[in-house]
C-alpha positions as semicolon CSV with decimal commas, in nm:
position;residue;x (nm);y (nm);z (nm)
1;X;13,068;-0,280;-2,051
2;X;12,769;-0,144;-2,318
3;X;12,517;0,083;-2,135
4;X;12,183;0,181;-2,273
5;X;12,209;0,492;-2,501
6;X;11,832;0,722;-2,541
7;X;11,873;1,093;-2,538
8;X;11,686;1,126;-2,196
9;X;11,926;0,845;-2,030
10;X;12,237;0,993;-1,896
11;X;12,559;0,859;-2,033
12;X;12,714;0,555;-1,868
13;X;12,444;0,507;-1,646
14;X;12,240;0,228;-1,717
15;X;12,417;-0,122;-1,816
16;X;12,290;-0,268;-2,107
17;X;12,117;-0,612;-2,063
18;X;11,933;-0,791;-2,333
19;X;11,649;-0,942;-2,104
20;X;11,562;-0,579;-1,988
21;X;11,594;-0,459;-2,304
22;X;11,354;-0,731;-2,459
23;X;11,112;-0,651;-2,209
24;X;11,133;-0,306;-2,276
25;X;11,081;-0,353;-2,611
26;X;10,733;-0,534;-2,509
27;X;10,641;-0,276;-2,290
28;X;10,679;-0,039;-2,606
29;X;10,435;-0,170;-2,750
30;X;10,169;-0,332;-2,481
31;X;10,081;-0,331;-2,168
32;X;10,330;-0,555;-1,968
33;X;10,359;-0,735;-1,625
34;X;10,714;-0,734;-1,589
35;X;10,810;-1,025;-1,330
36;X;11,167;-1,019;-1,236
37;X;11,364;-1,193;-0,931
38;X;11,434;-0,918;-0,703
39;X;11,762;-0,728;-0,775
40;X;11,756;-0,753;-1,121
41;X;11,661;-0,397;-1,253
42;X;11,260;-0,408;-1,242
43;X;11,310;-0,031;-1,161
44;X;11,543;0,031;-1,469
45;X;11,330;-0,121;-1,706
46;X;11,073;0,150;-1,566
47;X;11,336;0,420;-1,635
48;X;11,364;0,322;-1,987
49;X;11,023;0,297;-2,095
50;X;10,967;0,639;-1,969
51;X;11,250;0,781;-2,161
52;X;11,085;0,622;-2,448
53;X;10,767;0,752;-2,403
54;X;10,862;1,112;-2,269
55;X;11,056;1,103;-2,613
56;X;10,764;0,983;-2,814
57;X;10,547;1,194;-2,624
58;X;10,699;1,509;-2,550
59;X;10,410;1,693;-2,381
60;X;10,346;1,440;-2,151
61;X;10,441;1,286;-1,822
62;X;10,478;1,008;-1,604
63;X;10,324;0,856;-1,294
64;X;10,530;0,636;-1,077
65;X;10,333;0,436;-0,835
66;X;10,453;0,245;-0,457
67;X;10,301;0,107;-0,179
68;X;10,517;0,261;0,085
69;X;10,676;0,619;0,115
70;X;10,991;0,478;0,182
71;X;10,945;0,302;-0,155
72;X;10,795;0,562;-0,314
73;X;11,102;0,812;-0,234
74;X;11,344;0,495;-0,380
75;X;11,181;0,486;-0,727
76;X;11,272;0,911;-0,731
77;X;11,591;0,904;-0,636
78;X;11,660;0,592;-0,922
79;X;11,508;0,824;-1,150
80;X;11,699;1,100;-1,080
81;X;11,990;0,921;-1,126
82;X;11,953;0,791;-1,432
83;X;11,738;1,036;-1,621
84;X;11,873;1,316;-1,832
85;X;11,573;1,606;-1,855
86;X;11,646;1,935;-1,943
87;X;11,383;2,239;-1,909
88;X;11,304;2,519;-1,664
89;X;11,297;2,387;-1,340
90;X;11,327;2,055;-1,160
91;X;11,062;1,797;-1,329
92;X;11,098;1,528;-1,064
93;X;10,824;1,565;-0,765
94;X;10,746;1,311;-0,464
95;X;10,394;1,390;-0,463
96;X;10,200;1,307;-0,061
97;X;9,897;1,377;0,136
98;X;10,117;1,691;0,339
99;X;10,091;1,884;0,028
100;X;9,814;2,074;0,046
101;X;9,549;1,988;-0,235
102;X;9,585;2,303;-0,465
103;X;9,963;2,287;-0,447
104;X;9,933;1,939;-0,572
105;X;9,687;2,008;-0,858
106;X;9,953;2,261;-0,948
107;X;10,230;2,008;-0,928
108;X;10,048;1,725;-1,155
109;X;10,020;2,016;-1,426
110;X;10,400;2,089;-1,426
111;X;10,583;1,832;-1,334
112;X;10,733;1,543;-1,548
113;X;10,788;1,242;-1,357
114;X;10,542;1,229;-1,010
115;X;10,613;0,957;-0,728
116;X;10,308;0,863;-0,520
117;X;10,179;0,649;-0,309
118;X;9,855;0,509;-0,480
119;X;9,600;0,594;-0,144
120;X;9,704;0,998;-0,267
121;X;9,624;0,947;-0,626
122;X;9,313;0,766;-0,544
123;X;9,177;1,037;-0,343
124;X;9,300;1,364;-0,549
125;X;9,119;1,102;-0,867
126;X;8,834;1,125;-0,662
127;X;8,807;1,481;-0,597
128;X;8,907;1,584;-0,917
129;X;9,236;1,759;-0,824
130;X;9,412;1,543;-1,125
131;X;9,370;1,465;-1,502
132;X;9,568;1,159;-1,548
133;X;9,519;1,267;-1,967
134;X;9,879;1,393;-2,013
135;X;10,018;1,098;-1,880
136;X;10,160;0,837;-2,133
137;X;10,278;0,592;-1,860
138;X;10,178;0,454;-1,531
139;X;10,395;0,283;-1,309
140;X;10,238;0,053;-1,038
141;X;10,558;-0,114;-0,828
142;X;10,470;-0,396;-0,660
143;X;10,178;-0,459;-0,850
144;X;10,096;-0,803;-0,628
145;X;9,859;-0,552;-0,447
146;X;9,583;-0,506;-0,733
147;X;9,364;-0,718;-0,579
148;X;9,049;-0,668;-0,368
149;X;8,960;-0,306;-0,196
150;X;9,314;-0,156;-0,302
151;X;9,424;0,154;-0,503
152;X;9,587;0,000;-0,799
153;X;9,295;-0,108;-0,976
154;X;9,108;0,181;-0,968
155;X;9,373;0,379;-1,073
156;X;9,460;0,195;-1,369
157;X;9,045;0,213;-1,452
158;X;9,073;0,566;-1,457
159;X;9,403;0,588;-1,622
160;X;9,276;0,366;-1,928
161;X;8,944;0,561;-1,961
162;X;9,064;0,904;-1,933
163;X;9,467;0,874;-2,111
164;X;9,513;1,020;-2,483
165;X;9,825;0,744;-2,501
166;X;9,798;0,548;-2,210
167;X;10,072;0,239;-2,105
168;X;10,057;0,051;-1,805
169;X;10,395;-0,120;-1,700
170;X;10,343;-0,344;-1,356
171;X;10,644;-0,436;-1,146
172;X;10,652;-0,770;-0,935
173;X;10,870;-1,030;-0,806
174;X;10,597;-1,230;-0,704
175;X;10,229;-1,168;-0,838
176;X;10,095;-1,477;-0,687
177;X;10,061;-1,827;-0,580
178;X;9,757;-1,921;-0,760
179;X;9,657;-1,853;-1,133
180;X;9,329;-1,684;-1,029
181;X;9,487;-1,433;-0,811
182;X;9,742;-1,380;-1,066
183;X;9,442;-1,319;-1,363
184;X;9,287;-1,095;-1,119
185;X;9,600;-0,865;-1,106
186;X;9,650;-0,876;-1,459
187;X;9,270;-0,758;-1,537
188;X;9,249;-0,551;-1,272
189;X;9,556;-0,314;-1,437
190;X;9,430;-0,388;-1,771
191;X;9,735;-0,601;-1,913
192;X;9,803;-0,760;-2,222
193;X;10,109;-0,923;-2,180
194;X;10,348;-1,139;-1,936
195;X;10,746;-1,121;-1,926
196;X;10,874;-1,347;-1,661
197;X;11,241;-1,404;-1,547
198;X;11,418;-1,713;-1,345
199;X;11,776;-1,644;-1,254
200;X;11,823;-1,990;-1,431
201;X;11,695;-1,828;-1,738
202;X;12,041;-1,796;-1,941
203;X;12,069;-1,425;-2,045
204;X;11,977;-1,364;-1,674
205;X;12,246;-1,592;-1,509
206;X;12,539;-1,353;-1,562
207;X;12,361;-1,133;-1,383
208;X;12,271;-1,312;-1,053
209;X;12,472;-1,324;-0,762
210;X;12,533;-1,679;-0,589
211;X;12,326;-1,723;-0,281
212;X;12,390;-1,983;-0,037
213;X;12,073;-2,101;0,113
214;X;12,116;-2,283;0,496
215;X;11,874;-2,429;0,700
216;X;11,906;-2,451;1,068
217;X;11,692;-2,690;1,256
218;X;11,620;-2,685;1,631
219;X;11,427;-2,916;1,876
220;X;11,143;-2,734;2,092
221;X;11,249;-2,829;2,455
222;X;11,053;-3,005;2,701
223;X;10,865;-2,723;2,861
224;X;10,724;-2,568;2,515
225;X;10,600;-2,949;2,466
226;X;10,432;-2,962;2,833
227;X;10,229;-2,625;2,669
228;X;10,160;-2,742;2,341
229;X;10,039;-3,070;2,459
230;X;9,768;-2,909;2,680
231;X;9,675;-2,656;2,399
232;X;9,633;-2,885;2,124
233;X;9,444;-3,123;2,386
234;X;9,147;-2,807;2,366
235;X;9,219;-2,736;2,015
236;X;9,146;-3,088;1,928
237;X;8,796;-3,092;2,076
238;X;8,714;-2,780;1,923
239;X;8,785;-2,976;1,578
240;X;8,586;-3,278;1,632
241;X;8,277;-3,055;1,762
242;X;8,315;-2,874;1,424
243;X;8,385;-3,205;1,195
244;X;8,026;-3,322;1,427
245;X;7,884;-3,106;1,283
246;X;7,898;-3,136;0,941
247;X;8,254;-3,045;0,859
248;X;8,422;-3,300;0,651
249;X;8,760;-3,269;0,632
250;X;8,961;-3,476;0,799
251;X;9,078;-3,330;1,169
252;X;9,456;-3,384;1,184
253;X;9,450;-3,225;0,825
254;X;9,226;-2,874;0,845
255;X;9,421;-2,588;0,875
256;X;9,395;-2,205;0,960
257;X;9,269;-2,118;0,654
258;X;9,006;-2,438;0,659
259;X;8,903;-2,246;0,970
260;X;8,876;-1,886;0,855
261;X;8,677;-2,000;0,518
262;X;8,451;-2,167;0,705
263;X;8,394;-1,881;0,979
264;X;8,343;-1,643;0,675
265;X;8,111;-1,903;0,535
266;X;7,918;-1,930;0,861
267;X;7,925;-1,557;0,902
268;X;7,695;-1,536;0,537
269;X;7,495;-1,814;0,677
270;X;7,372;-1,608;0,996
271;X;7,363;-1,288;0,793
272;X;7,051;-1,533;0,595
273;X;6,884;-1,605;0,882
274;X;7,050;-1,933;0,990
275;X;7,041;-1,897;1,363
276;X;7,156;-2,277;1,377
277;X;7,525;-2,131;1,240
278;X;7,584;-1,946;1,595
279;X;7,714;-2,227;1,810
280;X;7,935;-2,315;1,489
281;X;8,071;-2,011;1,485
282;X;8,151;-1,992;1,877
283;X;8,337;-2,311;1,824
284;X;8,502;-2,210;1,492
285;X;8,635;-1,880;1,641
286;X;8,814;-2,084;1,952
287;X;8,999;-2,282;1,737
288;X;9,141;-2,008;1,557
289;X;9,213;-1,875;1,863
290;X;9,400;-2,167;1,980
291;X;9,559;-2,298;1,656
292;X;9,691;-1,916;1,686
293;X;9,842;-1,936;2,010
294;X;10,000;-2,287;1,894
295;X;10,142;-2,133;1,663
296;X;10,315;-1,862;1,880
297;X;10,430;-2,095;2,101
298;X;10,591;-2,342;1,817
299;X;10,766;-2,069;1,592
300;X;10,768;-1,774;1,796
301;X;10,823;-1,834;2,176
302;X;10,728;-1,759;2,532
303;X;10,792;-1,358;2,576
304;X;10,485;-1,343;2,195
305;X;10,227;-1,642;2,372
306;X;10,223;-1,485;2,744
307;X;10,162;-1,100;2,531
308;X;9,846;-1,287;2,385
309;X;9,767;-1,489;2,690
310;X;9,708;-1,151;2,811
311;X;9,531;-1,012;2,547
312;X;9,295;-1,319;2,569
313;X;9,235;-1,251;2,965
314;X;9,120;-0,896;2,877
315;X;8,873;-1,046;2,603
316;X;8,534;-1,021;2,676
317;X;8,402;-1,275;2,379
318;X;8,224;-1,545;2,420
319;X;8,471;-1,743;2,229
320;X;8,767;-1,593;2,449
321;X;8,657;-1,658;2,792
322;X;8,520;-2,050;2,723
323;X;8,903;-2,094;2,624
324;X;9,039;-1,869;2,920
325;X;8,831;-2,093;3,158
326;X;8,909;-2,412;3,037
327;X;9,151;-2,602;3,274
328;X;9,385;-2,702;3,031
329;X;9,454;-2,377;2,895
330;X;9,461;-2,219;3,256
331;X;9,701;-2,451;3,299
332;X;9,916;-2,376;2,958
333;X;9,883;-1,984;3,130
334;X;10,038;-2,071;3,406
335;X;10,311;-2,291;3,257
336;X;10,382;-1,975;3,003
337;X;10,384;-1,713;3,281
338;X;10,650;-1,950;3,489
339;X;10,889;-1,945;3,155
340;X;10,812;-1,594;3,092
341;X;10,935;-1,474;3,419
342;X;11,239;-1,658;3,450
343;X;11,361;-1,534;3,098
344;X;11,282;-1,818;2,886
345;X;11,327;-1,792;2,494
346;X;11,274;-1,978;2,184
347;X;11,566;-2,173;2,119
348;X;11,605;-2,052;1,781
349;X;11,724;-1,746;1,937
350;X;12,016;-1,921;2,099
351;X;12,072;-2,039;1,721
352;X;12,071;-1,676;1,591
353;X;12,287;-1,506;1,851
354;X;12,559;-1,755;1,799
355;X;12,474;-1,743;1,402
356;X;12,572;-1,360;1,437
357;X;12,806;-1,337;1,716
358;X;13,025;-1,604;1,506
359;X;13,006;-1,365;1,125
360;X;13,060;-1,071;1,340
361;X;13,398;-1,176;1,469
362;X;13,528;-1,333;1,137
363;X;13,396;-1,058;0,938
364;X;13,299;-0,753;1,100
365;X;13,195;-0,527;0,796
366;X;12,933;-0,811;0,745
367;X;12,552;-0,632;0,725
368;X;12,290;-0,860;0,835
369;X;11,955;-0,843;0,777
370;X;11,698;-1,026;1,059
371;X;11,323;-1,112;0,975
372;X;11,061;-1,197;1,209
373;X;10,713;-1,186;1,181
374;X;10,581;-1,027;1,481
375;X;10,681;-0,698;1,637
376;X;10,753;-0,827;1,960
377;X;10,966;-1,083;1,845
378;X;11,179;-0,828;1,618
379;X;11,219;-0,585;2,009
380;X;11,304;-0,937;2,189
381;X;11,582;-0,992;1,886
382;X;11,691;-0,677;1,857
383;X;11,760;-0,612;2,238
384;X;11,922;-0,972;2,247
385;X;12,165;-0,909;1,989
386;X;12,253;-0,549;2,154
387;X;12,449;-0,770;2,370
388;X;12,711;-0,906;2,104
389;X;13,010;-0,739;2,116
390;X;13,076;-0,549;1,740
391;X;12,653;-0,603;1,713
392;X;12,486;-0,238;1,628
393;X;12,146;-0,367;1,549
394;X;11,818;-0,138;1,526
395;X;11,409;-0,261;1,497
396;X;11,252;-0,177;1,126
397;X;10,905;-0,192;1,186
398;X;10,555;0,009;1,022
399;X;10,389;0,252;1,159
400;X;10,144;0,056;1,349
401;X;10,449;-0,017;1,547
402;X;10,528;0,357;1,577
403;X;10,818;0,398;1,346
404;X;10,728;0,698;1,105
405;X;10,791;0,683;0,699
406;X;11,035;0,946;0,764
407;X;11,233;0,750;1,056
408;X;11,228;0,453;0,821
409;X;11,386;0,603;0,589
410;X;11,637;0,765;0,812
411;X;11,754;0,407;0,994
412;X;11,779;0,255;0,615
413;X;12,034;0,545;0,546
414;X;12,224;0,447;0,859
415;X;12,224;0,095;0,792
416;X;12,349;0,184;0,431
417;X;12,637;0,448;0,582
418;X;12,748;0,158;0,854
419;X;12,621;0,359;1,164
420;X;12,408;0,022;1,221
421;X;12,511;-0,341;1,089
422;X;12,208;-0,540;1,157
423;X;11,857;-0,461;1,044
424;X;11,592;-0,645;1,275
425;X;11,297;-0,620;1,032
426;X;10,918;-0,743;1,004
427;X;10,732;-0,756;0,653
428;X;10,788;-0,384;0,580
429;X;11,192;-0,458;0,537
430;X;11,046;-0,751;0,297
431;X;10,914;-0,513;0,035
432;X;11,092;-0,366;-0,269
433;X;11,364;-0,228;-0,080
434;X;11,700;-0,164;-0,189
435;X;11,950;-0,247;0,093
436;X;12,192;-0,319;-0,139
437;X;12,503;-0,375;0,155
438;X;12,271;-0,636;0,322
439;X;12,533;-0,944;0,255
440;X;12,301;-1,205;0,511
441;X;11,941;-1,261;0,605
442;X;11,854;-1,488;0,827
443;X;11,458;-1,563;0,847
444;X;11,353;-1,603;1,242
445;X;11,087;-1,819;1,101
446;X;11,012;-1,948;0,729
447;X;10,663;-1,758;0,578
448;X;10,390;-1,975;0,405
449;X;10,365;-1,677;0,158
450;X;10,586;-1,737;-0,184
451;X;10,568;-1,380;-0,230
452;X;10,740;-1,299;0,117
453;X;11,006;-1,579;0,074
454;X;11,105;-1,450;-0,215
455;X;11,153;-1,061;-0,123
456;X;11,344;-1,171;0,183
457;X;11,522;-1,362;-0,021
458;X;11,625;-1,047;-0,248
459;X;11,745;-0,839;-0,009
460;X;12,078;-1,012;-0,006
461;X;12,278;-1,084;-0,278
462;X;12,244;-0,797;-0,466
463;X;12,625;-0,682;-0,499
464;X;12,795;-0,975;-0,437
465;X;12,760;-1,356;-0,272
466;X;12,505;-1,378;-0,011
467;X;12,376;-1,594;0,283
468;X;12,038;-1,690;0,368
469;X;11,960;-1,847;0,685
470;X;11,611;-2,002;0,717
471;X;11,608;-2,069;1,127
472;X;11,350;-2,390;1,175
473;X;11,162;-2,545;1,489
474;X;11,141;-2,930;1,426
475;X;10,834;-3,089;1,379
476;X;10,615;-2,766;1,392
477;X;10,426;-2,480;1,192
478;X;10,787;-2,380;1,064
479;X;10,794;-2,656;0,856
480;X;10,470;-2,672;0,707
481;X;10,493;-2,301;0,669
482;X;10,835;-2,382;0,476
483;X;10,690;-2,640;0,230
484;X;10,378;-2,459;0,174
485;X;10,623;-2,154;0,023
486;X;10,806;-2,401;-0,180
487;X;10,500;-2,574;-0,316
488;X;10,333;-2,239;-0,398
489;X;10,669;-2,055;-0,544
490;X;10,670;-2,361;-0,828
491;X;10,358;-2,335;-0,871
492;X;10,361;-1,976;-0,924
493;X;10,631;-1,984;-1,191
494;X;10,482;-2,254;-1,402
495;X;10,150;-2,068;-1,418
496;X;10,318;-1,720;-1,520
497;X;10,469;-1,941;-1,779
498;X;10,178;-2,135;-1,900
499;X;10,033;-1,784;-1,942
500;X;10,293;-1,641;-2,127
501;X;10,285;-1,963;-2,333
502;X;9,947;-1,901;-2,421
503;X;10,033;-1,498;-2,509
504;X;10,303;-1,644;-2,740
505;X;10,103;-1,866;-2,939
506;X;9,785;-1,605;-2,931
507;X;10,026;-1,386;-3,169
């Protein structure tokens, strides 16, 4: 097996691969969106470029950049492993907010290689604490979040204004679904070029490890259809009243984010003067309320819609008590509170338990890996699957949901050691990271997004065959929220390479 030889790459460590290497090669020489399938070495092409540069460049440094802590902390240990730096003391440094601010202006003038989350770099930019001069890369992992009010783009402003021999290398697996989101990522970090892998691409197949994609369908039961019925009964009028006035899309097709356009919409409208936009936007923020508890109810379940039931009873809104005192819903409460209290569930959580039960007796050194949207779905799971005999499951959930960067961490190293065997995870077990031993995920619903499919997707797979399980409610949100992924992944690919199409003939 060849591995990639540099001076500052230890020996052995890195395999050689020629579509890394060709993008590393661009990166040399431009500034370079690297989009890869996840598991494929986005991080190693990092590793390589900075050996380059630190070699080119030998007063300088680099500036690794993550969303997350937990990520953050991933990107230095891969560094650490594979880079080969000699010198008086240790030029690795995880760089966060505990640090107090004169110890970290003192560790962006020694240190080599800094890991960050972009929020501290932001603010230390800001206050002046650090020169990002020196630095001859920057690093922004999971680049997908240049957009809008976030870190990234300011960073990369500052980075191109103020570096002697700046290069920006952006890591994604998916930077969008739509070409202008995908344009604004790639201005926002000041790019100049796009390399995109498929695992179809043929000096990427080799590479890729056969995943088996199931999908499991289930039919709501009777009782979810007595609720949904009376919900979408109200949610229904709300539509009409809005399509009344003015509104033309047709009813049976508008969709959440018909709704939320036009409430923004409305919102500017008042904010003009338009006191005629208030009843509109009464109306407009019930049926986001209710196509929001359909939704529960279709790809969620009972325990999730009688949690926001509740939360709708202590809402003092307008908007919240015209749907808490319409009979209908009242009656939709009631209905949910009945199911709630005698223990009813989804029934794609009957599916799952006997999904897992079933690996975990024919293979119990499987690892599974369990996503769910909603943090009380992933403490319903988790506690249901406590009951499987061989099951050691644990919740993976943000902070918001009280589970510190430093407890994350600590359950991913259990997971990885075999203390636990199933992860029960929302969106931040989605993102960039490396469970390697994960050998199943099984989605508790599908995700509109293309970029979420796809990093759930990744975390199996990685070092050998893996299953994905894509759990599905019949007729229902799931579905659409399925296709929608689908429709948006294609698209995604063929505008990344259109663009790169474009780059290619530009040269």
């Amino acid at each position: 097996m060849p591995y990639v030889s540099h001076p500052l790459i230890k020996p052995d460590s890195i395999e050689s691969r020629s579509y890394q290497e060709n993008v590393v090669q661009e990166a040399l020489k431009r500034n370079v969106l690297c989009v890869f399938p996840t598991g494929l070495g986005k991080t190693p092409v990092a590793v390589i470029v900075a050996a380059h540069r630190l070699e080119k460049y030998p007063g300088s440094s680099i500036l690794v950049l993550a969303p997350t802590k937990p990520l953050t902390n991933q990107n230095y240990e891969v560094f650490r492993k594979f880079l080969n730096l000699v010198g008086d003391g240790d030029p690795f440094q995880v760089v966060t907010g505990t640090i107090p601010p004169e110890k970290r202006k003192g560790l962006y003038r020694t240190k080599k290689l800094l890991f960050a989350t972009p929020q501290t770099i932001h603010n230390d930019l800001k206050s002046g604490i650090i020169s990002l001069k020196d630095f001859s890369l920057l690093v922004t992992d999971e680049a997908h979040h240049s957009v809008g009010g976030y870190s990234y783009p300011y960073i990369a402003k500052r980075y191109l204004e103020e570096a002697e021999h700046p290069r920006v290398l952006a890591l994604t697996a998916s930077p969008g679904a739509t070409r202008q989101k995908i344009e604004e990522i790639y201005k926002s970090l000041g790019l100049e070029a796009i390399e995109i892998k498929t695992e179809r691409d043929e000096d990427v197949s080799p590479y890729v490890k056969e995943k088996y994609i199931e999908w499991v369908s289930v039919d709501l039961p009777e009782s979810f259809l007595q609720i949904k019925k009376l919900i979408e009964g109200v949610y229904f009028e709300k539509l009409n009243s809005i399509k009344r006035m003015g509104f033309r899309k047709p009813v049976k097709l508008i969709n959440r984010r018909d709704l939320l356009n036009l409430q923004v919409a409305l919102q500017k409208q008042i904010s003009r003067g338009n006191r005629a936009a208030f009843g509109m936007v009464s109306t407009v923020a019930q049926a986001i309320k209710l196509e929001h508890a359909l939704m529960l109810l279709e790809t969620q379940g009972i325990a999730v819609l009688e949690n926001y039931w509740k939360k709708l009873r202590e809402d003092q809104s307008k908007g919240a008590l015209a749907i808490v005192n319409d009979r209908s819903i009242s009656n939709a409460m009631w209905l949910t509170r009945g199911l709630h209290e005698s223990g009813s569930t989804h029934p794609k959580m009957g599916k799952l338990l006997g999904i897992v039960n079933r690996e975990l007796l024919e293979n119990p050194n499987s690892r599974i890996i369990v996503f769910a949207t909603y943090r009380e779905t992933v403490k319903g799971i988790a506690a249901a699957l406590g009951n499987l005999q061989n099951a050691r499951p644990f919740e993976f959930i943000g902070q918001k949901g009280g589970l510190t960067q430093k407890e994350q961490i600590a359950r991913l190293e259990r997971f990885k050691s075999g203390e636990y065997n199933i992860l029960v995870g929302t969106s931040i077990s989605e993102e960039g990271l490396d469970i390697a031993s994960a050998n199943i995920a099984i989605f508790y619903e599908p995700v509109p997004s293309p970029l979420r499919a796809i990093q759930r997707r990744g975390r199996v797979g990685r070092a050998d065959v893996g299953r994905v399980i894509i759990l599905m409610a019949k007729n229902t949100r799931d579905e659409a929220y399925h296709w929608s992924a689908v429709q948006k992944e294609r698209k995604m690919k063929d505008t990344l390479l259109d663009m790169r199409g474009g780059q290619e003939n530009e040269k």
